[in-house]
C-alpha positions as CSV (number, residue, x, y, z in Angstrom):
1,X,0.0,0.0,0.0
2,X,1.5,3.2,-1.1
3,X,1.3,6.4,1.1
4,X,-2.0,7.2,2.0
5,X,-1.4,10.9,4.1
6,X,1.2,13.5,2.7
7,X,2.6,15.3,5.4
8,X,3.1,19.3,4.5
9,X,5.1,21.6,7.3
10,X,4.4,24.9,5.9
11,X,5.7,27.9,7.3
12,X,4.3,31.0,5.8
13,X,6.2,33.7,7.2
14,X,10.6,33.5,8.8
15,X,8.9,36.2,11.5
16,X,9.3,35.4,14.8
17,X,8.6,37.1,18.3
18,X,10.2,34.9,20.4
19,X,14.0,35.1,21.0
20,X,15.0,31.3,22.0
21,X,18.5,30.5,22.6
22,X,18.1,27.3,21.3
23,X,16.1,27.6,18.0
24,X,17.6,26.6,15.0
25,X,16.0,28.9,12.6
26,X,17.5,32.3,10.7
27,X,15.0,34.5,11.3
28,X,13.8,36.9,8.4
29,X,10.6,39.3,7.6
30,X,9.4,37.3,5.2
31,X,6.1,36.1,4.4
32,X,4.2,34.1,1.7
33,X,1.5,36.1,0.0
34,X,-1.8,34.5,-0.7
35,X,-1.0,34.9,-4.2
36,X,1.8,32.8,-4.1
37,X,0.5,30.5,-2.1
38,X,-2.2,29.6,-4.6
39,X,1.1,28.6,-6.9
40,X,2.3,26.7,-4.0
41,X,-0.9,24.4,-3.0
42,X,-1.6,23.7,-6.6
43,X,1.9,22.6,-7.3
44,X,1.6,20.7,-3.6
45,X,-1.3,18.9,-5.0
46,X,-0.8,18.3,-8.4
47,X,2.0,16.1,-6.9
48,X,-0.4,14.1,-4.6
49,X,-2.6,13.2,-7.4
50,X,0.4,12.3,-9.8
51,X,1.2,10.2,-6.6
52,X,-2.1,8.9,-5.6
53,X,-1.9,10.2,-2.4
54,X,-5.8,10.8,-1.4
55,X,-4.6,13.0,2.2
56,X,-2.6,15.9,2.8
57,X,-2.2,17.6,6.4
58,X,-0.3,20.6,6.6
59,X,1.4,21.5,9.7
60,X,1.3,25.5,9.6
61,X,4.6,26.6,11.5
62,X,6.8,29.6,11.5
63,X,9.1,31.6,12.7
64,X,5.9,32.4,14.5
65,X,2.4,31.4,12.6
66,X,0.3,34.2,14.8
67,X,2.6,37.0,13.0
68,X,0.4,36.8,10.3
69,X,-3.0,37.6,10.8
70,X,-6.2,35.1,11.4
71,X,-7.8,36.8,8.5
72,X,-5.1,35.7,6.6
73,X,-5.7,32.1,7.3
74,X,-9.2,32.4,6.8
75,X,-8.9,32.9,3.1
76,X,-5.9,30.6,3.0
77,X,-8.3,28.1,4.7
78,X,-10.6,28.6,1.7
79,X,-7.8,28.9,-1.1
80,X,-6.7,25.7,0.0
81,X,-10.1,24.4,0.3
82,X,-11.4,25.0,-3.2
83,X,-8.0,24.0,-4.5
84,X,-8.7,20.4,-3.0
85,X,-11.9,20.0,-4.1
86,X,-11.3,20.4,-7.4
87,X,-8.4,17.3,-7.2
88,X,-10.6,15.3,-5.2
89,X,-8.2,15.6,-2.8
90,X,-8.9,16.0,1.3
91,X,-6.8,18.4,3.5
92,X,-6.6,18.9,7.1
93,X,-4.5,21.1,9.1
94,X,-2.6,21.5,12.4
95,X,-1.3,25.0,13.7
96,X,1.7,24.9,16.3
97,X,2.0,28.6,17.5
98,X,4.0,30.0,20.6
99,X,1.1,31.7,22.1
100,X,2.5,35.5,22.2
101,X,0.6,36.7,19.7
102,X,-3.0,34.5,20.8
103,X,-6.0,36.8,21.5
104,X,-9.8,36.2,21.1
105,X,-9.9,36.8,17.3
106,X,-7.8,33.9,16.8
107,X,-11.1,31.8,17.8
108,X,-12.9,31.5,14.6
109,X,-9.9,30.6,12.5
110,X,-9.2,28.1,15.2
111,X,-12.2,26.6,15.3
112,X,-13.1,26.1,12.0
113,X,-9.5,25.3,10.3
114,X,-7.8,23.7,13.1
115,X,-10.8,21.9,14.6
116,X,-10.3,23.7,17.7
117,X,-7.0,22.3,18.7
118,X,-3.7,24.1,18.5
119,X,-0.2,22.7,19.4
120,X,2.0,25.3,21.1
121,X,5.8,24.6,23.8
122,X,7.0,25.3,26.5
123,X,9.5,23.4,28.3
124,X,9.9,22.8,32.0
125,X,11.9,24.6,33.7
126,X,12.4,26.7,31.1
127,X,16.2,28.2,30.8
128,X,15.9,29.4,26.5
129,X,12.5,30.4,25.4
130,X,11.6,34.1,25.9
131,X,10.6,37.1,24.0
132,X,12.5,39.5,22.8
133,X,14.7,41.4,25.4
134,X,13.0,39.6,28.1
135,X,13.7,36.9,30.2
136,X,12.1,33.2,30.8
137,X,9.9,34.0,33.8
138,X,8.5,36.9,31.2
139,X,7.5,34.0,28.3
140,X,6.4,32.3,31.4
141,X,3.4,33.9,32.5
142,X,2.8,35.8,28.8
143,X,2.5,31.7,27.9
144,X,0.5,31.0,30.4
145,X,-1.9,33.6,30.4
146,X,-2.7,33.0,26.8
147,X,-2.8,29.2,26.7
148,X,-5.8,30.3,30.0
149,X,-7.2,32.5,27.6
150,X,-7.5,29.5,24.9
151,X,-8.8,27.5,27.4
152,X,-11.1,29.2,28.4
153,X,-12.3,29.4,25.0
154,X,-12.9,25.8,24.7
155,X,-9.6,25.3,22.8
156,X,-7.9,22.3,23.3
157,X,-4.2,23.4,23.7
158,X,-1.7,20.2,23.6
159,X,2.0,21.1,24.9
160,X,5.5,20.2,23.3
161,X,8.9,20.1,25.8
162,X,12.0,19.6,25.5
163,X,14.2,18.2,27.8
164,X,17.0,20.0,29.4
165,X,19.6,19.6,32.2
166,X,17.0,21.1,35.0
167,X,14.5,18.9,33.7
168,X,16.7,15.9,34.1
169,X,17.4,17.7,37.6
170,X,14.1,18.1,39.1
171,X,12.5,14.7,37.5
172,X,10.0,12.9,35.5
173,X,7.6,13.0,38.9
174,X,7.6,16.8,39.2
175,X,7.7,17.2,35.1
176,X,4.6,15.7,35.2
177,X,2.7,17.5,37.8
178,X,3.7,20.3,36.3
179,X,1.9,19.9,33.5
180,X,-0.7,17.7,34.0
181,X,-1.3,18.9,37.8
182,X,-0.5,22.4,38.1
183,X,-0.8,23.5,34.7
184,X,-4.2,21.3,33.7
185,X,-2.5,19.8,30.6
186,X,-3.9,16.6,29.0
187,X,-1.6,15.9,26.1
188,X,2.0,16.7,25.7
189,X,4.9,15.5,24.1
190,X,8.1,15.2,25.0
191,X,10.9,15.5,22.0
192,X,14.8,14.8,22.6
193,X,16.9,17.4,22.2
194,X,19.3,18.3,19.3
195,X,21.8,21.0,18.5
196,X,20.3,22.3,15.1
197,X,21.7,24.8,12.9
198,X,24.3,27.3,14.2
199,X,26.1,26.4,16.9
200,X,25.9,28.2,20.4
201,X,26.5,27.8,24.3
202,X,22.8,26.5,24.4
203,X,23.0,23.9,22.2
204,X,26.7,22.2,23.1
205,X,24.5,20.8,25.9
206,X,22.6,18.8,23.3
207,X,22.3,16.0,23.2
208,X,22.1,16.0,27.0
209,X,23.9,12.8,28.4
210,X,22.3,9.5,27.3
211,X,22.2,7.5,30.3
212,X,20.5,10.5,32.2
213,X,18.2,11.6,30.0
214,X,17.3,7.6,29.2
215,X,16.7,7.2,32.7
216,X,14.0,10.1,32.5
217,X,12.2,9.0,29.9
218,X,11.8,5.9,31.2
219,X,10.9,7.1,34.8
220,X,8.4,9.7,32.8
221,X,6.8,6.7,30.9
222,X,6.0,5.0,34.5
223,X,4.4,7.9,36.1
224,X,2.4,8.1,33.1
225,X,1.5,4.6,33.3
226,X,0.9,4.9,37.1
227,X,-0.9,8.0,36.8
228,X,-2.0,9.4,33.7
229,X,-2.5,6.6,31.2
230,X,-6.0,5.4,32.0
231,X,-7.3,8.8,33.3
232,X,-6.9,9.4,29.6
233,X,-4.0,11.7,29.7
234,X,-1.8,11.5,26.2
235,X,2.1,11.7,26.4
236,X,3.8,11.3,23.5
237,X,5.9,9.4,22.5
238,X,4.9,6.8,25.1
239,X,0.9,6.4,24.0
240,X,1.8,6.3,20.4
241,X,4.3,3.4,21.5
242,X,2.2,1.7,23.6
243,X,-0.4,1.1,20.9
244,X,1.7,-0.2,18.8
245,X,3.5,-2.9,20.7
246,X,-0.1,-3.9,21.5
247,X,-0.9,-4.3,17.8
248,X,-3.4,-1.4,17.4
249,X,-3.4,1.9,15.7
250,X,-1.1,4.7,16.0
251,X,0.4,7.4,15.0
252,X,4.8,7.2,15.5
253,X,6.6,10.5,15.6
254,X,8.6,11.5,12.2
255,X,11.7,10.8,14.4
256,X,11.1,6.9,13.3
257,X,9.5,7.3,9.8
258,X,10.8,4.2,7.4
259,X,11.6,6.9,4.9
260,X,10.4,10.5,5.7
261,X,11.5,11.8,2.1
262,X,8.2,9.6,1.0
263,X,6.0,11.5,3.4
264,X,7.4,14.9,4.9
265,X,8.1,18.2,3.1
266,X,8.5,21.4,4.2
267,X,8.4,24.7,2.3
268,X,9.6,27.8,3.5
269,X,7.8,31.2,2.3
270,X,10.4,32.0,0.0
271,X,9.6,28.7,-1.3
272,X,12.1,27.1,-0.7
273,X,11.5,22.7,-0.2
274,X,13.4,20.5,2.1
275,X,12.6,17.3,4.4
276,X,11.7,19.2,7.4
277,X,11.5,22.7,9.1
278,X,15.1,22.3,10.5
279,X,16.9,21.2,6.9
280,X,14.8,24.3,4.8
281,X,15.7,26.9,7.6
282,X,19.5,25.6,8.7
283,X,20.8,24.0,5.8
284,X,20.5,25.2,2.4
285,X,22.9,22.6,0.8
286,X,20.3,20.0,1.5
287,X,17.4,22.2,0.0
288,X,15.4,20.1,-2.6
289,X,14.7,23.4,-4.9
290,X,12.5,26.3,-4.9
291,X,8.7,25.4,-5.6
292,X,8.2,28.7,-7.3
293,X,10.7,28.0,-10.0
294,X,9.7,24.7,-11.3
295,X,6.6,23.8,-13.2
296,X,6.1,20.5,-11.4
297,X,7.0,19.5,-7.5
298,X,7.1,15.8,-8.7
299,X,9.6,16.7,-11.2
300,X,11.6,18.5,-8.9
301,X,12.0,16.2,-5.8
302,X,12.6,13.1,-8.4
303,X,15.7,15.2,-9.8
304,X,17.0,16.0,-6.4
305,X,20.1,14.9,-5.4
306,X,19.7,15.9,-1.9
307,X,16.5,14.2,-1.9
308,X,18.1,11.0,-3.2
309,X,20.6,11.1,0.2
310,X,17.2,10.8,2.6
311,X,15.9,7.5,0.7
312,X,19.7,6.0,0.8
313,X,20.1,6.5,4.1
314,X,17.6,3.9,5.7
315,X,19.0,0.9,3.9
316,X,22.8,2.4,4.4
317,X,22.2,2.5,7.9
318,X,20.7,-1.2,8.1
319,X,23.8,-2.2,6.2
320,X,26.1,-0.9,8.7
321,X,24.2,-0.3,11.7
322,X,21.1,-1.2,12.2
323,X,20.4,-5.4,10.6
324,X,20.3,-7.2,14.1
325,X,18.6,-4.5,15.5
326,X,15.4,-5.6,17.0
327,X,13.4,-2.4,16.4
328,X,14.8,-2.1,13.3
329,X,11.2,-2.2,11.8
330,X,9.9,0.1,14.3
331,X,12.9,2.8,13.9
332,X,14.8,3.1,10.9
333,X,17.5,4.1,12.2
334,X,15.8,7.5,13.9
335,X,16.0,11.1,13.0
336,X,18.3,12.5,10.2
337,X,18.6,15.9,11.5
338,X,19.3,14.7,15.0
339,X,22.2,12.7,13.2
340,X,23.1,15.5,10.9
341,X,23.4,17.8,14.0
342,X,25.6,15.9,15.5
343,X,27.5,13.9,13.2
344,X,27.8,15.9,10.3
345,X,26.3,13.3,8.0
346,X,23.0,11.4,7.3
347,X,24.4,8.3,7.2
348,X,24.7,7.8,10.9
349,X,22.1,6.6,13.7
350,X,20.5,8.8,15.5
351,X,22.4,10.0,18.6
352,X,19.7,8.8,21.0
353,X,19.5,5.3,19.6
354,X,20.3,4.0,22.9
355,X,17.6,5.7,24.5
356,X,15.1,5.0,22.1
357,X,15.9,1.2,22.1
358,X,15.5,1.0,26.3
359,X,12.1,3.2,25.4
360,X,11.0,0.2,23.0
361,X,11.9,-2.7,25.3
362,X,9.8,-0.8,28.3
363,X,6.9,-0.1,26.6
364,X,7.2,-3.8,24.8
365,X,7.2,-5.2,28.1
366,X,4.4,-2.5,29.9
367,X,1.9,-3.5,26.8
368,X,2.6,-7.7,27.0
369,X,1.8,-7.0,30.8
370,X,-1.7,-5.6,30.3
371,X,-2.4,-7.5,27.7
372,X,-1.8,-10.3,30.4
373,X,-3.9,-9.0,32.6
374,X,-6.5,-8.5,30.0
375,X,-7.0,-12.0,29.3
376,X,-6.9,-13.0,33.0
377,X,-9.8,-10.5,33.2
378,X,-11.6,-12.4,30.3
379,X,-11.2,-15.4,31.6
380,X,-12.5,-14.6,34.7
């Protein structure tokens, strides 16, 4: 079965009003026009009907998506709509926004293009995020107060962090009553850490240590278990792991895609295409071409040799790497950027391959347990 969801990670504007030590982005003024997002979305799904590729769901990032105004989603919401429709094709959308610029007028757009539900970060404690010229315990409460505000709204706000060394300090128990306890939060993810584009004092502490931060995740996946997992709380990436080691559906982060250059782009609003956010706004060597100067996206990405180096790199690293592997299936080898950030080269594991492999064997074993227990139940 051939792809069945294209995965777009759009960001229409380089803006940003956040000033986070750790971001891997070159921040710039621009913006995509409406008018040359039309070109882009036709070109976007010209390709998934030369592909066959019924779905697409684009992931609107940024710099910082609220730069831009809601009534400039609205009629991108129906440019992209008609656009579909007239492919036969289906589109859904996601919107991850830092919350700085949320007010009240972002409610329609929110409810009616992102089905209420908007992804936004914030890591605990934090030590990089903040706005410009201020400091954390600013972005703090601006963050907080908005994601109340949301809230309040009826918007259901799910929360991305990021590990760093006082989170491995103050532990997975007190990580997750901060969230879920203090804060109210009832899905958040957790993503490991890499140094990404230009290199600074913030990021030579990524990767954090292995052994340490493995022991967190693993501690984090038990208090979940314990505490969170049948009072329906979602953490990522332990309920997506959970599900499948107990052979139903779910949804696996990018980080382990069998081949993201089959499923992922992102364009930049210059228009500019590469395998993710990170590669189009760090890395222009391993840019796939500029979607505004071709005639056809599919013809583009087949001629791209930096597109070519993603789909060599999973059986490369099974050659060398990865054969005996038992998650090899389940893994791929992990995350090209996160290798590329570190290594200097696709063609190496990801750095957190041991962390990801005591991940698998603990939620292997915590889904054979209550699958024990389920059939004791039914035979009872």
């Amino acid at each position: 079965m051939g792809t069945q969801v294209f995965s777009l990670i759009l960001l229409p504007t380089l803006k940003c009003n956040a000033d986070c030590d750790y971001c891997f982005e070159d921040k710039t003024n621009d913006r995509l026009s409406l008018e040359r997002l039309q070109v882009l979305i036709d070109k976007v799904l010209d390709h998934l009907v030369e592909k066959d590729i019924p779905e697409l769901l684009i992931h609107w990032q940024g710099g910082e998506v609220m730069t831009l105004p809601p009534s400039w989603f609205a009629r991108a919401y129906a440019l992209i709509g008609e656009a579909a429709e007239q492919r036969g094709r289906v589109v859904s959308h996601g919107l991850q926004t830092n919350m700085i610029g949320y007010s009240a007028r972002w409610d329609p757009v929110i409810r009616e293009m992102f089905d209420n539900v908007i992804s936004t970060s914030l890591d605990y404690p934090n030590l990089y995020r903040r706005r410009v010229g201020q400091t954390v315990d600013d972005y703090n409460g601006v963050w907080l107060d908005k994601v109340r505000l949301a809230r309040a709204a009826g918007i259901e706000v799910g929360v991305i962090a990021v590990p760093n060394a006082a989170t491995l300090a103050l532990g997975a128990a007190g990580f997750y009553n901060h969230f879920v306890d203090e804060l109210g939060i009832r899905s958040f993810q957790v993503n490991t850490p890499f140094p990404g584009g230009e290199s600074n004092t913030a990021k030579g502490l990524m990767p954090l240590g292995g052994d340490t931060l493995g022991r967190f995740f693993i501690e984090l996946a038990e208090v979940w278990l314990a505490r969170g997992y049948q009072q329906g709380v979602r953490l990522g990436p332990f309920d997506e792991l959970l599900a499948y080691f107990s052979g139903t559906h779910c949804v696996l982060p990018c980080i382990w895609t069998d081949d993201c250059a089959n499923h992922i782009l992102c364009i930049d609003p210059r228009g500019n295409v590469a395998q993710c956010d990170c590669w189009v706004a760090s890395y222009p060597d391993y840019w796939f071409g500029n979607i505004f100067e071709c005639d056809s996206l599919s013809t583009m990405l087949a001629g791209s040799a930096a597109r070519e180096r993603f789909h060599q790199r999973p059986m490369a690293l099974v050659a060398r790497d990865c054969i005996e592997c038992d998650y090899l299936a389940l893994c791929h080898g992990g995350c090209p950027v996160r290798a590329f950030s570190v290594h200097g080269t696709l063609f190496e594991k990801d750095p957190h391959c041991a962390l990801y492999k005591t991940l698998f064997g603990h939620l292997a074993s915590a889904a054979a347990r209550m699958a024990r227990v389920s059939a004791g139940e039914g035979r009872a």
